[in-house]
C-alpha positions, -999 to +999 in steps of 0.1 A: -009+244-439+006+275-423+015+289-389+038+305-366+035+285-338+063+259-328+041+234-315+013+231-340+041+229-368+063+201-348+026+183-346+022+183-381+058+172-394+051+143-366+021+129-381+034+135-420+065+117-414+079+110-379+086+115-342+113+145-338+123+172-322+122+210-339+140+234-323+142+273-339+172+283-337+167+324-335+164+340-299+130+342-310+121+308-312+093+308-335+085+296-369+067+309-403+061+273-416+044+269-451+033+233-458+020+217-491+014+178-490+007+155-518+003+117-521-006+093-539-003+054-529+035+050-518+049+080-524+043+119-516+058+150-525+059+183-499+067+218-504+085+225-463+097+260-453+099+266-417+111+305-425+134+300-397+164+285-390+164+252-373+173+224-357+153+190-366+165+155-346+145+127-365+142+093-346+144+074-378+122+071-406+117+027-404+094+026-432+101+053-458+128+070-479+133+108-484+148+126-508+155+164-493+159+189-524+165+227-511+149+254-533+173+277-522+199+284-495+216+256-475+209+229-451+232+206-431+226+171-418+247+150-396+247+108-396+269+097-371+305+110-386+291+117-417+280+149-429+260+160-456+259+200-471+229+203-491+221+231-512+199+235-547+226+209-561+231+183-541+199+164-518+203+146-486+186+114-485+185+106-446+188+071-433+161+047-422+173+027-399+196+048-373+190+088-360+208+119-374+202+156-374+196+183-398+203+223-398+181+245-421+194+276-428+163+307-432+153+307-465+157+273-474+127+259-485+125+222-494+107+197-520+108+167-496+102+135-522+086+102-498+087+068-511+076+041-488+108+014-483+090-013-498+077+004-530+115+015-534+129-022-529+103-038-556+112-015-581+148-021-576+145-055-576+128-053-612+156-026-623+188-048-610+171-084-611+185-092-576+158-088-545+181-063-518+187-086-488+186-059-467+165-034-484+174-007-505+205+009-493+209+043-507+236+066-490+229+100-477+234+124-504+219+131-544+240+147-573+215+168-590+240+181-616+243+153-635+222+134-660+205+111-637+202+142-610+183+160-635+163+133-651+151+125-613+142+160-610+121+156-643+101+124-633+091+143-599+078+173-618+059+148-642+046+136-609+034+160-591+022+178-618-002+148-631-011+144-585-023+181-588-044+173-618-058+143-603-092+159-592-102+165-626-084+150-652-062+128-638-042+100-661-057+067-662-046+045-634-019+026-658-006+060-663-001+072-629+016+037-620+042+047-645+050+077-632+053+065-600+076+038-613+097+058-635+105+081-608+112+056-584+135+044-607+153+075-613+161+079-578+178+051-578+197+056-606+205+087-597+219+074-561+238+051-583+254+079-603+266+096-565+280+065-550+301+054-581+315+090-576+317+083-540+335+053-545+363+068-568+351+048-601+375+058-627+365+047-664+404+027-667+392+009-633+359-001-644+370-017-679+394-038-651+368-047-634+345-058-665+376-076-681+378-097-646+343-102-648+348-118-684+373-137-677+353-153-647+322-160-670+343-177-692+361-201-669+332-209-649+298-197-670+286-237-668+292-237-633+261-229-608+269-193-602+249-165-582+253-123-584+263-122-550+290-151-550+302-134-588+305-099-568+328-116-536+351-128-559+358-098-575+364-081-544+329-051-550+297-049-538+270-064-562+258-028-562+289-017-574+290-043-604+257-039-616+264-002-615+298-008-636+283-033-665+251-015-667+271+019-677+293+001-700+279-023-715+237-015-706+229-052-690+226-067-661+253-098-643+224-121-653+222-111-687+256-112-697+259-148-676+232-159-698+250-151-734+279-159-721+261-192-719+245-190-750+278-179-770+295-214-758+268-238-767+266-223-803+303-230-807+298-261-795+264-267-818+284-259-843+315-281-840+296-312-829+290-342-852+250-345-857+247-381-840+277-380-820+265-350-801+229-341-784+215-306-776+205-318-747+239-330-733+256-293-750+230-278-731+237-292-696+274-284-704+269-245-709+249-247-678+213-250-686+190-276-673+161-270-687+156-278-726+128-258-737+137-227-718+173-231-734+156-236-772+135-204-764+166-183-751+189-198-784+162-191-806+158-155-796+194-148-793+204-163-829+172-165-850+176-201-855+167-233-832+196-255-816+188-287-840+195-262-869+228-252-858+237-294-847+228-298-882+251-276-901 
């Protein structure tokens, strides 16, 4: 799509996304708006340029994300106190669930990414193995400098370039669902990589904070523990722990509950007196309650079965 006229462009961002207000901000008050929209499923990609400057005062987006990537030039958006300078480098991602504002500077045309919330939130709750409570909570602004910027930036081109292909010789369906998921879970990677910055994550502080989380595992790994109750006690977010131990050590809270788990019934196994000692009893010490799911996990984790180990 393409026009000049205020009112037939305002009309069309309201049905693509949402209800706002577009105001040009040059005593002419008119537009040169250049649309290209894509989707496929839960997500979309646009090419926006107003070829103005203006001002846009969303009501909320509710049901989708948005990443905001400016070709060129600058934009400005405002969340409450918060405020956001975007540029070819860094990518507002606006809120969904309370108002804010945005200034584009002329000449600063946008690829506009749209992910429906709940496409965003499954995928995350596969990457992080915790469901969000609350839904994905992202923040309000992308690094594209850095690794996972960059590798985001890939997966949309991969994207959009298989959706423009997809009247002729589009990827199998399989295909297309893994480019949708790969980039879904890029962004959030890449949102990751921002707020760990945000949050002033030095490497000495994060090696504190995986020692403590250590140390808890092992005084309380047979106990009945949960993500979010291991997160309170160490005083962070679970966001903010599954960030740290996935870039130091590349697994999850779970994971590293589990062979902590694992690690303390083998040195058990392998202490106990065969007749004295039962896996079963070993087992519901190190905090697993179910035998055959416990034989499975031991066998995979040590190549041998727990009655081997009792044995030796």
């Amino acid at each position: 799509m393409a026009t000049t006229d205020v009112d037939d462009a305002h009309q069309k961002i309201a049905e693509l996304f949402c209800v706002h207000d577009l105001v040009p901000q040059a005593r002419a008050k008119s537009v040169d708006m250049k649309l290209r929209s894509l989707h496929r499923g839960d997500v979309g990609i646009e090419y926006l340029d107003y070829g103005a400057e203006v001002r846009i005062n969303p009501q909320g987006l509710e049901n989708f994300h948005l990443v905001q990537i400016p070709l060129a030039g600058h934009a400005h958006m405002d969340v409450g106190s918060f405020a956001v300078e975007s540029s070819p480098r860094t990518a507002t991602v606006p809120p969904v669930d309370r108002p804010f504002s945005m200034t584009w500077d002329i000449g600063t045309p946008h690829l506009i990414v749209y992910v429906r919330r709940l496409a965003l939130a499954s995928v995350a709750e596969q990457l992080y193995a915790d469901k969000p409570r609350d839904g994905v909570k992202l923040g309000y602004a992308m690094d594209l400098t850095g690794s996972a910027g960059r590798a985001f930036l890939r997966s949309v081109v991969e994207l959009h370039d298989d959706m423009i292909n997809q009247a002729s010789s589009a990827a199998p369906v399989f295909v297309q669902r893994l480019l949708v998921d790969t980039m879904l879970s890029r962004l959030l990677m890449a949102m990751d990589n921002t707020a760990a910055k945000e949050e002033g994550l030095a490497p000495d502080s994060e090696s504190r904070l995986i020692r403590r989380f250590r140390d808890l595992l092992e005084r309380h790994a047979s106990e009945e523990l949960a993500v979010p109750d291991i997160a309170e006690n160490l005083g962070v977010s679970v966001r903010t722990l599954q960030l740290t131990l996935r870039s130091e050590v590349g697994a999850t809270p779970s994971e590293l509950l589990r062979r902590v788990r694992l690690d303390r019934a083998r040195e058990m196994l392998l202490a106990a007196e065969p007749g004295q000692e039962t896996i079963i009893s070993i087992a519901e010490r190190c905090g697993f309650s179910h035998q055959g799911r416990f034989s499975a996990l031991y066998l995979d984790t040590f190549g041998e079965l727990p009655s081997e180990s009792l044995r030796r």
